[in-house]
N, C-alpha and C positions, 0 to 999 in steps of 0.2 A: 680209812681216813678220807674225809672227803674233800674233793676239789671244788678253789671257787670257783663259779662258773665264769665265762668271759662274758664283760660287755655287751647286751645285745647290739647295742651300735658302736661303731669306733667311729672317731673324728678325725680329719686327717687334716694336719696342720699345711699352708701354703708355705713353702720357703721363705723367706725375707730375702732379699735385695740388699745391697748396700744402702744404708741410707734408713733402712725401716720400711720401705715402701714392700707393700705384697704385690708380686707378679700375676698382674691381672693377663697378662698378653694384649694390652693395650700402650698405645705411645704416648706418654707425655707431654701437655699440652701449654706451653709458658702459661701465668695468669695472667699477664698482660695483653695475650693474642686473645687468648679467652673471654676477655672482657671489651676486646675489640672485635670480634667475632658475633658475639651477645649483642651488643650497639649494630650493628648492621641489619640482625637479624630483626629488630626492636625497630630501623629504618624502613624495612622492607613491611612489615606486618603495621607497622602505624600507616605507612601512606596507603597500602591497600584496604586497611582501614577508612581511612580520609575518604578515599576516591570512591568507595562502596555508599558512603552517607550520602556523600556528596550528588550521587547518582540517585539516592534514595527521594532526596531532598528535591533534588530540581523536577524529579518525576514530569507529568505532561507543564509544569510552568514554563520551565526554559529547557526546552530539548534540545538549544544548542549544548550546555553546559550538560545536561547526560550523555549526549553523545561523546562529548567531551572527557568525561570523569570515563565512560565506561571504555573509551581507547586509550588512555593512561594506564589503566587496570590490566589491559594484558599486557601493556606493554611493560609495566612493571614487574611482571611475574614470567617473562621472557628469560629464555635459560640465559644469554649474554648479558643477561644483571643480575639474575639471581646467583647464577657462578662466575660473577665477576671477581678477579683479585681484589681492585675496588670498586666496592657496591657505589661510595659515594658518588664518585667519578662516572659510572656508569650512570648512575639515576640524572647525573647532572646534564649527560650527554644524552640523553631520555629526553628532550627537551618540550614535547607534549606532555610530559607529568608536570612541569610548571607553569605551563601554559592555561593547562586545566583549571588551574585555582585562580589563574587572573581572571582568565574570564570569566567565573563565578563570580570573583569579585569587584564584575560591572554590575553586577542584579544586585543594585542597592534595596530594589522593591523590596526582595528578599533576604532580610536580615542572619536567618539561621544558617544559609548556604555561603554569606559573606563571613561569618564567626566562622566557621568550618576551615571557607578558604582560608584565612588568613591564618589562623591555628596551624595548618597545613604548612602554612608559606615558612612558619617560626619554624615548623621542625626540618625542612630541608634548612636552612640558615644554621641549624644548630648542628646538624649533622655533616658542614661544606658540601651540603648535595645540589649547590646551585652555580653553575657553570659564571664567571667573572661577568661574559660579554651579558649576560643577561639582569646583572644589577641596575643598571640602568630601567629597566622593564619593572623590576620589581621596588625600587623607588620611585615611578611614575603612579603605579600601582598605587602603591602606599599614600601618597599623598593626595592623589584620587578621593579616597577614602576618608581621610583628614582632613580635610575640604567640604569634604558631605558629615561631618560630626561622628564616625562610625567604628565602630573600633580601635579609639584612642590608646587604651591602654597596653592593646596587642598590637598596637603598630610602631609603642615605644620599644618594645620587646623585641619586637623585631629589629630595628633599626640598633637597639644596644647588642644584640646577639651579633649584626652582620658586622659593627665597626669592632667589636671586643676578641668574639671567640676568629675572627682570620684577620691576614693584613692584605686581603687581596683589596678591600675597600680601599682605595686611593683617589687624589685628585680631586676631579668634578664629580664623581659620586660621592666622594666621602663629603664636602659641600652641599651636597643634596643632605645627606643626610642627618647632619647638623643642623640643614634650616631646616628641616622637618620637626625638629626635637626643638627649636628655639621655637618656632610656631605654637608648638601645642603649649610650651612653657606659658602661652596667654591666652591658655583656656578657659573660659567662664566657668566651667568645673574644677573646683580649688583640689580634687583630689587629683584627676590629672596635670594639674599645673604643679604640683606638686611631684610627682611621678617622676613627670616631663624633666623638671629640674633635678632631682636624684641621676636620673640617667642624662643628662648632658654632663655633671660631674664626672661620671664613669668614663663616659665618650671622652673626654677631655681627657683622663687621665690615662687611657690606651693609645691617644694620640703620641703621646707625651713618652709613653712606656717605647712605645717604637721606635721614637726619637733616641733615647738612650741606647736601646739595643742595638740600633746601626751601628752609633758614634762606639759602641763596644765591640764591635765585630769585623772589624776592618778588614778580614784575610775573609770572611763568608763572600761567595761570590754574589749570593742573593741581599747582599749587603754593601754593595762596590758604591751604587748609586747613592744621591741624596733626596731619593725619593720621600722618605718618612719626614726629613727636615724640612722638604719642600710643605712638606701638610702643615705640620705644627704651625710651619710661618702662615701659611694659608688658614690656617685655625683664627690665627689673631685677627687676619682681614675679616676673616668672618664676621667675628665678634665687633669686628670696629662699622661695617655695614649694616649687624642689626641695633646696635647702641646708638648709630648715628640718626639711623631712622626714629626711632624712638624721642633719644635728647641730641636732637641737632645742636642746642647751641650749647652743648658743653665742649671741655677738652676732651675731645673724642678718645686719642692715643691715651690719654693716662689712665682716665676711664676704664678702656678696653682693659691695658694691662693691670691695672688693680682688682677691676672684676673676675679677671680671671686666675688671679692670685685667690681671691677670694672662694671662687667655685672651688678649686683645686684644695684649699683651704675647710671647706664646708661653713665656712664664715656665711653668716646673714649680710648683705648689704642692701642698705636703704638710701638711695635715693634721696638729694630737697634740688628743688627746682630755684636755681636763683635768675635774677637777672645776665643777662650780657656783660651789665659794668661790670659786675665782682669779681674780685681779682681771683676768690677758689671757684671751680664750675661746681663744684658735687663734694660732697661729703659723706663719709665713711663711718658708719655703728655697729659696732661690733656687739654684740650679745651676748 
């Protein structure tokens, strides 16, 4: 009688774990660190990224801006940020890797090293890799730029990333950077005035969103102050100093607050210009 023969291979199954998982002998990593983990690493390889073009670009043109780009480059790849706890914080406190990209984008001569910088500029803003005391710098930057016609579109981006994604934007810069966005709203290019105007809506509405969130949060201690309420009302000045500019002899105040009912709204509003005598200043069309 003959016997089957065995298997020439046998397979050998891993145990399961509780749960279904196979014991790889590795530790379990949240998806949520993991995915914050990924975003760092995507921090660190973009700007050394950046900083390489950058260096590439200004070649013998502007060797201050290589020298610049290529000591940001180590200093980004510095074990004290590369194993930082936080990367962000670390790159922020790196304060020649933001340095590097302003002064790239003084070289207006040089259009591709200015798109570069500023691109640059967007992704530390998107990632808070940019230290508070240095907002001031990079809204001086920005409007620099804005002033010479140059990256419109990416300077709105910018300005919507820094006042949206943190609330360290307060005060006299977040003022900055509301008249930066009401500026470009009278652009002679109807697609950035257009842009311009979507993103002041948004600004306006994260203003607003802060507001709420304090008046909600009474026991936070990052929350004690009436720092966010101070803004919104400082919002409304805003809006009443560029509206005044504009239509001095309307009713400024109602004006301000209907317009901005309106933004918030996504309402059209037009404008008619009347005389002094008449007793409405402006009038309201809704679409």
């Amino acid at each position: 009688m003959s016997t089957m023969e065995e298997p020439r291979y046998r397979y050998q199954c891993t145990p399961l774990r509780c749960g279904g998982h196979a014991d790889m002998g590795s530790t379990h990593i949240p998806l949520s660190e993991s995915i914050h983990n990924q975003s760092m690493a995507n921090l660190i390889d973009g700007i050394s990224n950046d900083l390489s073009i950058l260096a590439f670009e200004a070649g013998k043109r502007s060797l201050a801006v290589k020298l610049k780009a290529e000591g940001a480059m180590i200093r980004i790849q510095n074990v004290s940020v590369t194993k930082s706890d936080n990367i962000s914080a670390a790159v922020a406190s790196a304060r020649d890797v933001l340095q590097a990209f302003i002064v790239a984008c003084e070289e207006t001569k040089l259009p591709k090293v200015v798109s570069i910088s500023v691109a640059a500029i967007h992704r530390l803003i998107q990632h808070d890799a940019i230290h508070s005391e240095s907002f001031p710098i990079v809204l001086d930057c920005l409007g620099k730029l804005s002033n010479a016609g140059l990256e419109e579109i990416k300077i709105l981006q910018c300005i919507l990333s820094l006042v949206s994604t943190t609330n360290k934007v307060i005060d006299t810069n977040l003022a900055r950077a509301f008249s930066l966005c009401f500026g470009l709203t009278l652009s002679r290019d109807s697609s950035v005035a257009t842009i311009a105007t979507a993103t002041l809506r948004q600004m306006t509405t994260s203003v607003f969103d802060r507001v709420l969130q304090e008046d909600s949060s009474p026991g936070d201690s990052h929350c004690t102050s009436n720092t966010h309420a101070s803004d919104g009302f400082m919002l409304f000045q805003v809006i009443q100093v560029f509206v005044s500019e504009i239509f001095p002899i309307l009713d400024v105040h109602a004006l301000m607050y209907l317009a901005l009912c309106n933004i918030c709204n996504e309402t059209e509003t037009i404008f008619v210009w009347v005389t002094p005598k008449a007793r409405s200043g402006f009038h309201l069309h809704d679409d």
